[in-house]
N, CA and C of each residue as an Amber inpcrd file, in Angstrom:
protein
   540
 -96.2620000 180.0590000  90.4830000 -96.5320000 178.7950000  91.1180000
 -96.0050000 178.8620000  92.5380000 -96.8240000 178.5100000  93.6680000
 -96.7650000 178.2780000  94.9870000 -95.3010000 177.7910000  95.3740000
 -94.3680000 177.6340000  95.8730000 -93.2360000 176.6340000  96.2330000
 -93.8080000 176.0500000  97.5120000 -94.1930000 174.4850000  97.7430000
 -94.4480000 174.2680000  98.6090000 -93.1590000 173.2470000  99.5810000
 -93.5550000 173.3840000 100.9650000 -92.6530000 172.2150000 101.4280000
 -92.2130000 171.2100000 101.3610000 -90.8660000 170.0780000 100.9390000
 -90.9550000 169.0670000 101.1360000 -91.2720000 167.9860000 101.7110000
 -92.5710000 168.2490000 102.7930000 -92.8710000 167.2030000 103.0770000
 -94.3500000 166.9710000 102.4490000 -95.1310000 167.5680000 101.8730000
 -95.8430000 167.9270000 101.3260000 -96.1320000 166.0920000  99.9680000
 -97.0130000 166.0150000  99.8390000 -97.0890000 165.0390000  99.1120000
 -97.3210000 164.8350000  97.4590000 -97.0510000 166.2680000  97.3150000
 -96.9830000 166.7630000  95.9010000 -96.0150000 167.3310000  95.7350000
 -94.9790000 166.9320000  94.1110000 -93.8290000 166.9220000  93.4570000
 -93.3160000 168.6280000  93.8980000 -92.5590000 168.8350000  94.2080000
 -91.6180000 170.0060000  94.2460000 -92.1830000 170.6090000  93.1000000
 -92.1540000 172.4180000  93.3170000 -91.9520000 172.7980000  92.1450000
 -90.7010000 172.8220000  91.2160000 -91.2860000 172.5070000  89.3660000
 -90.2680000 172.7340000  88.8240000 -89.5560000 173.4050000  87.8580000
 -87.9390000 173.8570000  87.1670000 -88.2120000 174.8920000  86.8200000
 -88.1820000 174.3820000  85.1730000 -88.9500000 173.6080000  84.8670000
 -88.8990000 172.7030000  83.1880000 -90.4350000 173.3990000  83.2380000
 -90.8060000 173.3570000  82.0050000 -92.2380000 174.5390000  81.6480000
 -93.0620000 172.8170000  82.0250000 -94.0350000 173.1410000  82.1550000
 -95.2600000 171.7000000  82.0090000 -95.4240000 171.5920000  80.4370000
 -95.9400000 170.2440000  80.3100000 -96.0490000 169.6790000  78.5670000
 -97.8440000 169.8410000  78.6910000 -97.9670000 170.3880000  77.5610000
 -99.7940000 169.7670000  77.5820000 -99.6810000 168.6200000  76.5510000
-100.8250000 167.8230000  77.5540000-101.2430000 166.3340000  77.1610000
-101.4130000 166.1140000  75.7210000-102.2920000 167.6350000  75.0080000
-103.1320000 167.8310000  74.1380000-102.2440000 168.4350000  72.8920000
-101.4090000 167.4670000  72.3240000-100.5460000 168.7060000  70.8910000
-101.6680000 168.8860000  69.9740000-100.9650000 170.0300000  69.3990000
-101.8300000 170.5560000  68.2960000-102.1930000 169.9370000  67.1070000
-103.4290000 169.8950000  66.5390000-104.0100000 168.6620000  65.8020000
-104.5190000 169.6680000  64.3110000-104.6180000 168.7220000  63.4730000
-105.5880000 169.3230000  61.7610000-106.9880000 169.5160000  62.3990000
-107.2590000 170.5600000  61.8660000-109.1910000 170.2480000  61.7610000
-109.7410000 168.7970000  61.4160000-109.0360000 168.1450000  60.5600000
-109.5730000 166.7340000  60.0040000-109.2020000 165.3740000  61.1480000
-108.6280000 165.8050000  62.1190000-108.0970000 165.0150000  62.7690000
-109.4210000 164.7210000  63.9680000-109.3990000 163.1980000  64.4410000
-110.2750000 162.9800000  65.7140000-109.5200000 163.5940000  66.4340000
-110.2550000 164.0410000  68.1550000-110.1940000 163.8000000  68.7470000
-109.2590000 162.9710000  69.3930000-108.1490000 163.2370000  70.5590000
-107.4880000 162.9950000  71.2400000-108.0660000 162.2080000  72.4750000
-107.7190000 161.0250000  73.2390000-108.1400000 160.7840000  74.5110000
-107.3650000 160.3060000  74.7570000-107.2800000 160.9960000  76.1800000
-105.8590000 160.5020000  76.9300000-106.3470000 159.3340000  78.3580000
-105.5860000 158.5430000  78.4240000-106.2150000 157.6960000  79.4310000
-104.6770000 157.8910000  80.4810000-104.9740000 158.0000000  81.8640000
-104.1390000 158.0960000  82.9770000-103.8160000 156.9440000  83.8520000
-102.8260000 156.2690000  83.1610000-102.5400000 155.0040000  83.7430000
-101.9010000 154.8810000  85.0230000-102.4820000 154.9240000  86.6710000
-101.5610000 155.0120000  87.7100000-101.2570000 153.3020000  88.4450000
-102.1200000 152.3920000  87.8580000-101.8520000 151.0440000  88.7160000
-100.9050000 150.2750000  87.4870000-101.5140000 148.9910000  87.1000000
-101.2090000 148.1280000  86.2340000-100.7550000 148.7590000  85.1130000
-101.3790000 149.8690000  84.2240000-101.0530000 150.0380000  83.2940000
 -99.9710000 151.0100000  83.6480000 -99.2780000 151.3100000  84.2260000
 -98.1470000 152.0200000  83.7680000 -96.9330000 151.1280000  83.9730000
 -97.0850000 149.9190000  84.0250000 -95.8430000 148.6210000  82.9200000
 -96.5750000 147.5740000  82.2980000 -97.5600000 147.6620000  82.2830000
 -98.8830000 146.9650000  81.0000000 -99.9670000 147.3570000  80.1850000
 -99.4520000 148.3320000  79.7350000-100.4580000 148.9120000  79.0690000
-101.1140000 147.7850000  78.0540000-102.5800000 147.3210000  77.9900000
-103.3400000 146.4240000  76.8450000-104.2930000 146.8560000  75.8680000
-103.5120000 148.0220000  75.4320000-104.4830000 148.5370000  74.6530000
-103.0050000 149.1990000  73.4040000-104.0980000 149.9040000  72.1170000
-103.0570000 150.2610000  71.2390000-103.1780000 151.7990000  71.7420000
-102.1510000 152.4820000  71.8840000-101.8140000 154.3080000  72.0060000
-100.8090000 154.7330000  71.3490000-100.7460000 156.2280000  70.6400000
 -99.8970000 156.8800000  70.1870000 -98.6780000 157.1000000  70.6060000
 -99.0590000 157.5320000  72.0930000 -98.2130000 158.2960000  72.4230000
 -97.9570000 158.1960000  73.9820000 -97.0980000 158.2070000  74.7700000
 -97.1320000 158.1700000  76.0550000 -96.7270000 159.1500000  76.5270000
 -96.5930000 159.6040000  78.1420000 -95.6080000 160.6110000  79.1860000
 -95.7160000 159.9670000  80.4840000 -94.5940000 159.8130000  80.9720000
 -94.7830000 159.6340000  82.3960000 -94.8010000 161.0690000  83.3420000
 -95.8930000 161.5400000  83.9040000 -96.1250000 162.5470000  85.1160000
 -96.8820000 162.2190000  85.7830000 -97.8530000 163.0290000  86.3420000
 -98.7540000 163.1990000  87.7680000 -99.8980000 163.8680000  87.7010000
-100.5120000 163.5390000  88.2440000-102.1320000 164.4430000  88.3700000
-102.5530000 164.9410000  89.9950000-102.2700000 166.3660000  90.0550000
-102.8760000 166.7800000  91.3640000-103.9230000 166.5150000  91.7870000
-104.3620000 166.3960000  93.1760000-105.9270000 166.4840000  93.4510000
-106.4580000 164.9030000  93.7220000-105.3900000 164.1310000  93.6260000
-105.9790000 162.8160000  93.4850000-104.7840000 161.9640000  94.5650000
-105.2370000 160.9320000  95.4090000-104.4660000 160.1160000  95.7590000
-104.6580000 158.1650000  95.5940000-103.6490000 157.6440000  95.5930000
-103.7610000 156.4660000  94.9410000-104.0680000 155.7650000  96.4280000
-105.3360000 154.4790000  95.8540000-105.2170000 153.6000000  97.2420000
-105.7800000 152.1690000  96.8150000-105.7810000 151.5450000  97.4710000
-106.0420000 149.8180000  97.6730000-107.1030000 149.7280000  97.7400000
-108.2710000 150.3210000  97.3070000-109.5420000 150.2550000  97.5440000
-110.1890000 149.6680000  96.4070000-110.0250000 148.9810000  95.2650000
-110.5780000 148.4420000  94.1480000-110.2030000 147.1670000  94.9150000
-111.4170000 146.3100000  94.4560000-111.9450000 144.5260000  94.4310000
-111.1960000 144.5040000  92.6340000-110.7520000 143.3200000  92.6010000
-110.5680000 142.7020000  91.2040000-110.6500000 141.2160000  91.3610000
-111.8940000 140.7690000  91.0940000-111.8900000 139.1210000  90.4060000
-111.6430000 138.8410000  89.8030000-110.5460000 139.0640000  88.7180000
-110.6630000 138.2280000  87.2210000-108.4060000 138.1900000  87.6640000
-107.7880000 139.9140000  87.5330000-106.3670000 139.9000000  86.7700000
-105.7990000 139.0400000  88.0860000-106.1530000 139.6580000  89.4580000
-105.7310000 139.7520000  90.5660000-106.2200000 139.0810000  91.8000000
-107.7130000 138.2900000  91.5440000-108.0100000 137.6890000  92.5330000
-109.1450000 136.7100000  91.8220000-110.4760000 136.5450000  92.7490000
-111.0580000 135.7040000  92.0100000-112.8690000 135.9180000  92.9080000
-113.4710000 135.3480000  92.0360000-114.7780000 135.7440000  93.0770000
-114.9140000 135.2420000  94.5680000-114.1690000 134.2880000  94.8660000
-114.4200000 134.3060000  96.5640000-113.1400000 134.6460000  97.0880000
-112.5310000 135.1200000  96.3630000-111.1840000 135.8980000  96.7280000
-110.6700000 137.1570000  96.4420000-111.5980000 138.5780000  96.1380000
-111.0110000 139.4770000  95.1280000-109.5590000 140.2210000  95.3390000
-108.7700000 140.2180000  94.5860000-107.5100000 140.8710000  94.9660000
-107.7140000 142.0770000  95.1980000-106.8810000 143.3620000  95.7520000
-106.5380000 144.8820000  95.9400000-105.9500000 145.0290000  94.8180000
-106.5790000 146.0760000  93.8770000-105.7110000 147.1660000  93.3280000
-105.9980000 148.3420000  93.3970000-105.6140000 149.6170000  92.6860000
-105.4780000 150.3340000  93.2590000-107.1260000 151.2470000  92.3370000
-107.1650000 152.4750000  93.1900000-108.3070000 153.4170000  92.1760000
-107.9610000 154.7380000  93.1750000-108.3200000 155.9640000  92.2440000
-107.8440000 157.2960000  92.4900000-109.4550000 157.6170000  93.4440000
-108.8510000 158.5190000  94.6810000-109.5240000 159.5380000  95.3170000
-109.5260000 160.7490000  95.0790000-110.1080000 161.5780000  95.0820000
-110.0820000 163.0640000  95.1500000-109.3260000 163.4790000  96.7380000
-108.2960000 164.1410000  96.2750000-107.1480000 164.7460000  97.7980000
-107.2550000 166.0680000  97.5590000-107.1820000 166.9810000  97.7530000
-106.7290000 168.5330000  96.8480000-105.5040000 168.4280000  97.3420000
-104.6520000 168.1310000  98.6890000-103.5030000 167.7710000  98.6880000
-102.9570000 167.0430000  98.2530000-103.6110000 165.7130000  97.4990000
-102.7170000 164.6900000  97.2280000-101.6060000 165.2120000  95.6150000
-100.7930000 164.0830000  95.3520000-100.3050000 164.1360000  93.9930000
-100.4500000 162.2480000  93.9230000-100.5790000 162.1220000  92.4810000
-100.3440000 160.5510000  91.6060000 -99.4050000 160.5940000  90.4440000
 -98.8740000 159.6530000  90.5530000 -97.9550000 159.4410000  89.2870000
 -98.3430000 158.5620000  88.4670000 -98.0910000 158.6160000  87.3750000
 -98.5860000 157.5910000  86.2060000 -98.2020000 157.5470000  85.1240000
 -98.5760000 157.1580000  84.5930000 -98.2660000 157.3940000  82.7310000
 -99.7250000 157.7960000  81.5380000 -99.3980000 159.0290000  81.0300000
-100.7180000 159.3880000  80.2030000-100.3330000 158.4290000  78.9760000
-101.3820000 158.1870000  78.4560000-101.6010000 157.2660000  76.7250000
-102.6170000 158.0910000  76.1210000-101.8960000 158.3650000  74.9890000
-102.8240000 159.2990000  73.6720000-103.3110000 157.8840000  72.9400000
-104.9290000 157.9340000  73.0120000-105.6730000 156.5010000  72.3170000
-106.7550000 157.1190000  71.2740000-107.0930000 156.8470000  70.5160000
-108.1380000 157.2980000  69.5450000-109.2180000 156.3680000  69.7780000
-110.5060000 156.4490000  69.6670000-111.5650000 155.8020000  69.4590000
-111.9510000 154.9730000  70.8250000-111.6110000 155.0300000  72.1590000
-111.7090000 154.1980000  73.2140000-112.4130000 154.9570000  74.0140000
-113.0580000 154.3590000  74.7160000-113.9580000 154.3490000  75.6240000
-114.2600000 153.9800000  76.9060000-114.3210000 154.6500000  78.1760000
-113.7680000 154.3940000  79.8240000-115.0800000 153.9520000  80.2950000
-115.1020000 153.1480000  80.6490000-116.4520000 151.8920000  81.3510000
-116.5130000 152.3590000  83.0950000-117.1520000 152.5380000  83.7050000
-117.0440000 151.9520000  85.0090000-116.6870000 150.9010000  85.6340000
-116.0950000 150.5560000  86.9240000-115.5510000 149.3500000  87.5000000
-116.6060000 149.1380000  88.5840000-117.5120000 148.8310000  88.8610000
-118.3170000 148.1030000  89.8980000-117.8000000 147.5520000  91.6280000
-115.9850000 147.2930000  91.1490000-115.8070000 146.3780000  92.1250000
-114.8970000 147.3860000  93.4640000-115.4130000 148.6440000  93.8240000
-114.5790000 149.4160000  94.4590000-115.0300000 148.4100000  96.1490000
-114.0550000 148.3070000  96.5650000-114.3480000 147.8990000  97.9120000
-114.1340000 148.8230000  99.2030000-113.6380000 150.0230000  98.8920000
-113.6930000 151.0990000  99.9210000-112.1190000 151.4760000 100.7970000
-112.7180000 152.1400000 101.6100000-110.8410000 152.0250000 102.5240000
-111.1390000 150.8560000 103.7700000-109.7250000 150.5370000 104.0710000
-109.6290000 149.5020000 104.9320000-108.3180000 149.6430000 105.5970000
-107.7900000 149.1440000 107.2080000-106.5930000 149.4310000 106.9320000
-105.3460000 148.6600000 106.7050000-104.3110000 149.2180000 106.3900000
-103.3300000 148.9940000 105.7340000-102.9770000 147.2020000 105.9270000
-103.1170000 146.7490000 106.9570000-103.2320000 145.1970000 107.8660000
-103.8680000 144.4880000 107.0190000-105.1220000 145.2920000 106.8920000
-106.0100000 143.9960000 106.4550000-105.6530000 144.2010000 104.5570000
-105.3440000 145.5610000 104.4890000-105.5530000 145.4850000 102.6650000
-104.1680000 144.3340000 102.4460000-103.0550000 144.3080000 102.6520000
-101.8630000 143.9740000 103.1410000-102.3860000 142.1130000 103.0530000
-102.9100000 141.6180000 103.9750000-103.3190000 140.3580000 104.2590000
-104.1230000 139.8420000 102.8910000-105.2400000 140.7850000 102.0660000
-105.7390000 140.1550000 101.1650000-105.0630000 140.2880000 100.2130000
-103.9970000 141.3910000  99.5230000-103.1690000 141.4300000  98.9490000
-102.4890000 140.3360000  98.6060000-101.7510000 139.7760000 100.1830000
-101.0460000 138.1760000 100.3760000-101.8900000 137.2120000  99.7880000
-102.9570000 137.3750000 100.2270000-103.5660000 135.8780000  99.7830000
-104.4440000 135.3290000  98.0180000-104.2730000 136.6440000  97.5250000
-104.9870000 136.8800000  96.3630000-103.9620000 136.5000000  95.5380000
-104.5770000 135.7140000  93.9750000-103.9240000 135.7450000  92.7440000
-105.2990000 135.2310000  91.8950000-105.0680000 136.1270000  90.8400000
-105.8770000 136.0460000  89.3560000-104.9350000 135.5950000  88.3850000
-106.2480000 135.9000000  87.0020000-105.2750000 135.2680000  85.9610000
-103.9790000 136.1740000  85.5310000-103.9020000 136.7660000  85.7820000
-102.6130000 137.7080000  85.4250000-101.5420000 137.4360000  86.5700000
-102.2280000 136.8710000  87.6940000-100.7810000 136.6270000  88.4170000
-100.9970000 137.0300000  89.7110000-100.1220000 137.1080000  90.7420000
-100.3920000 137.4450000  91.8610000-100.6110000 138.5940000  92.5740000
-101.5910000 138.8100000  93.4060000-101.5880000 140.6400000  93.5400000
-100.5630000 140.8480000  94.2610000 -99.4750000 140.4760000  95.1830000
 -98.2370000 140.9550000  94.9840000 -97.7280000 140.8350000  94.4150000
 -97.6510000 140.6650000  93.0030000 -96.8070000 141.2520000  91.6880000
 -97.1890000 142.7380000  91.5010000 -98.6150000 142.7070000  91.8760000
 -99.2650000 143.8570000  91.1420000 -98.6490000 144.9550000  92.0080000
 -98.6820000 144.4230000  93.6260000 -98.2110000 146.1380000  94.6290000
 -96.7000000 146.1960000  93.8520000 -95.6990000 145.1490000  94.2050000
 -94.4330000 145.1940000  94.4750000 -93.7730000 145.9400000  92.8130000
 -95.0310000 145.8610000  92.0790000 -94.5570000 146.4640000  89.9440000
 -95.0070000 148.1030000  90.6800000 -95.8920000 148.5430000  91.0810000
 -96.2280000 149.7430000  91.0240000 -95.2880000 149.9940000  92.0280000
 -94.6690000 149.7320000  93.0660000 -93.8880000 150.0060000  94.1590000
 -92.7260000 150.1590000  93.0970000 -92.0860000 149.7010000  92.3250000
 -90.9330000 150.1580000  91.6820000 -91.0690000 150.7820000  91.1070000
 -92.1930000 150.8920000  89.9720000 -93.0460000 152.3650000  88.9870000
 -92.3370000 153.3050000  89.8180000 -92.9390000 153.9000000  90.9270000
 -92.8020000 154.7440000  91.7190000 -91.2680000 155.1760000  92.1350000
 -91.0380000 153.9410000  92.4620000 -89.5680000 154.7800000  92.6730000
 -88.5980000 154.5200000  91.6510000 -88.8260000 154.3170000  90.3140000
 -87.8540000 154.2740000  89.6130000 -88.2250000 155.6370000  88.5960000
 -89.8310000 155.4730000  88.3230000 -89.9600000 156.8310000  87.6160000
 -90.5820000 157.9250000  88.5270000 -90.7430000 158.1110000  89.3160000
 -91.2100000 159.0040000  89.9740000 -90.8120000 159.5480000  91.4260000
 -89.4490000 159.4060000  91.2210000 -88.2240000 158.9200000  92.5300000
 -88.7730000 159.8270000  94.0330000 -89.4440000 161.6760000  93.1160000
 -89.9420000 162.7440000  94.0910000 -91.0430000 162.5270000  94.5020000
 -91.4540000 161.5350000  94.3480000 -93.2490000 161.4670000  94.6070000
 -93.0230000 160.5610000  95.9410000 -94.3710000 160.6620000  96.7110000
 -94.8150000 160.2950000  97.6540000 -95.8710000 159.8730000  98.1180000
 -96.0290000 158.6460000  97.9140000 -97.3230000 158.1260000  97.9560000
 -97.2200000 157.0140000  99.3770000 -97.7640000 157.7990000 100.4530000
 -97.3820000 157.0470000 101.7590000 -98.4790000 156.0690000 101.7760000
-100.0240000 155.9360000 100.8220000-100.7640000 154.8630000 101.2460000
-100.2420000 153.7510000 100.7130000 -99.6590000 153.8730000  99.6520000
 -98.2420000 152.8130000  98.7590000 -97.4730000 152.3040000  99.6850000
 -96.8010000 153.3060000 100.1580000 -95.8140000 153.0450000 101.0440000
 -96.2510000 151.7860000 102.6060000 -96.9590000 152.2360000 103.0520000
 -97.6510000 151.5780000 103.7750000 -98.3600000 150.4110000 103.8920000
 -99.2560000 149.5120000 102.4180000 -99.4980000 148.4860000 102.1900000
 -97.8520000 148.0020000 102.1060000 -97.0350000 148.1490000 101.5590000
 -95.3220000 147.5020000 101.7030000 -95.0940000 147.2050000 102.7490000
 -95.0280000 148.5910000 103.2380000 -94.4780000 147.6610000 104.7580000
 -95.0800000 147.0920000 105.4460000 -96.7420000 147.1890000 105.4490000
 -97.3440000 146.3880000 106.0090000 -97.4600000 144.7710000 105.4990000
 -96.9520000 144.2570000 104.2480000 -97.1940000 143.3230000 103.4380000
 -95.4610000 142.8330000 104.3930000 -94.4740000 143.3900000 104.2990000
 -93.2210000 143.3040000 104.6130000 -93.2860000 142.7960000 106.1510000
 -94.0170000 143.4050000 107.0650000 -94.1170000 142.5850000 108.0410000
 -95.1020000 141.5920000 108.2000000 -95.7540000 141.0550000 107.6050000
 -96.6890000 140.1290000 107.0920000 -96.2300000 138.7950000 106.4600000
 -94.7360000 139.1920000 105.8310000 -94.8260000 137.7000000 104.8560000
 -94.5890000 136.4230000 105.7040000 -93.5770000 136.6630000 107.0880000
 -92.9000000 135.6770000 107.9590000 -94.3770000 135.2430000 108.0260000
 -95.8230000 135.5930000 108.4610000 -96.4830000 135.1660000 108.8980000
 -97.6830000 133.9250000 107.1980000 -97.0590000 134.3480000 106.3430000
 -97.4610000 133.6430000 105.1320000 -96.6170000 132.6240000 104.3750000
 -94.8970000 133.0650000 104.6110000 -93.5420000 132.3870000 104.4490000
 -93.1720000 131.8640000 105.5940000 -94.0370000 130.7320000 106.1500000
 -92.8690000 130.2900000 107.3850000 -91.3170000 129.9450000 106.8550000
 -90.0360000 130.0000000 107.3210000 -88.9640000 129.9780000 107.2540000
 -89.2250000 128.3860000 106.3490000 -88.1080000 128.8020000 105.0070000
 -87.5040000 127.4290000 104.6900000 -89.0570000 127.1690000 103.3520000
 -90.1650000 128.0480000 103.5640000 -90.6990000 128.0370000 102.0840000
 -90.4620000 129.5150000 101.5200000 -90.9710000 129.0390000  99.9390000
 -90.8820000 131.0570000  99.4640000 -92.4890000 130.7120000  98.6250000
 -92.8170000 132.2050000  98.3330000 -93.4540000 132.6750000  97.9110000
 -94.0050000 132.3640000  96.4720000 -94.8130000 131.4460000  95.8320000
 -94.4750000 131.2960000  94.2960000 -95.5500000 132.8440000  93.4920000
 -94.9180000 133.4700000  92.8310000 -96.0000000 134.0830000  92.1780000
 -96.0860000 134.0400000  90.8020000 -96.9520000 133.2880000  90.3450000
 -97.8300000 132.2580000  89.2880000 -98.9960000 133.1110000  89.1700000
C-alpha cells in the first residue's frame, strides 16, 4: 500500500489489516447487502440491519448537492443534504449496514454544486419534517469528527464555516436559533 501525504484527503495508511464488508455465509443463506450510510444515516439509521462498521470509501467525495423536500426542507424550500461524487482522490466516512431483502431507489432531487455561500444560506433557511437542515450539517459535522477524527472532508468543512459566518446575519443579537 502507497503511504501517502498528510495533507492528502484520504485516511493515512494503516497498520490494522482492512475488514471485508462481506463475512463468510452457508450456501442456504441470502445474500448480503450492505448499504453505505455517509449523511443522515450514520446517527439515524430507519431501517432494520444486522450488522454495522464505521469506515470509508475511496474514490468518492461528500457534498451539499442533494435537494430534500420532505426530512429537511419543503417544496418551495428544499433543504441541502449531502450525496457522493466520484473523486479518485477523494475519501468518505460513514457507516456500512448489513440489510437483507432491501432495495436502493434513486433520488430525483440532486441539485448540483453551488458555492459554499449560497449552499450555507439555504441550509439556514430550510427545515422539514425531521427538523432543521442545520441539525442535519452540524450531526454529520460531529459524525466526522468524533468517529472519523483522520478524515478530511474540506467541502464539510466549508459549508460550517460558511454557515458560521452567516448566522449573525440570520441571529440578529439577543434572538437564537430554534431547531424544531
Amino acid at each position: 500500500m502507497k503511504e501517502e501525504p498528510p495533507t492528502q484527503r484520504t485516511p493515512p495508511a494503516s497498520p490494522t489489516p482492512s475488514l471485508s464488508l462481506q463475512p463468510p455465509r452457508e450456501d442456504s443463506d441470502p445474500p448480503a447487502l450492505w448499504i453505505f450510510g455517509y449523511g443522515s444515516l450514520v446517527w439515524r439509521p430507519d431501517f432494520a440491519y444486522s450488522n454495522s462498521r464505521v469506515g470509508f470509501v475511496r474514490g468518492y467525495s461528500r457534498r451539499f448537492w442533494q435537494g430534500d423536500t420532505f426530512h429537511r426542507g419543503s417544496d418551495k424550500m428544499p433543504g441541502r443534504v449531502v450525496t457522493l461524487l466520484e473523486d479518485h482522490e477523494g475519501c468518505t466516512w460513514g457507516v456500512a449496514y448489513e440489510v437483507r431483502g432491501e432495495q436502493i431507489s434513486e433520488n430525483p432531487g440532486y441539485l448540483g454544486p453551488a458555492p459554499e455561500e449560497d449552499i450555507a444560506t439555504q441550509i439556514l433557511a430550510c427545515s422539514g419534517r425531521s427538523g432543521h437542515n442545520l441539525e442535519y450539517l452540524l450531526r454529520l459535522a460531529d459524525f466526522i469528527r468524533l468517529c472519523g477524527p483522520q478524515a478530511q472532508d474540506e467541502h464539510l468543512a466549508a459549508i460550517v464555516d460558511a454557515v458560521g459566518a452567516l448566522l449573525p446575519c440570520f441571529c440578529p443579537s439577543g434572538q437564537t436559533l430554534a431547531m424544531a
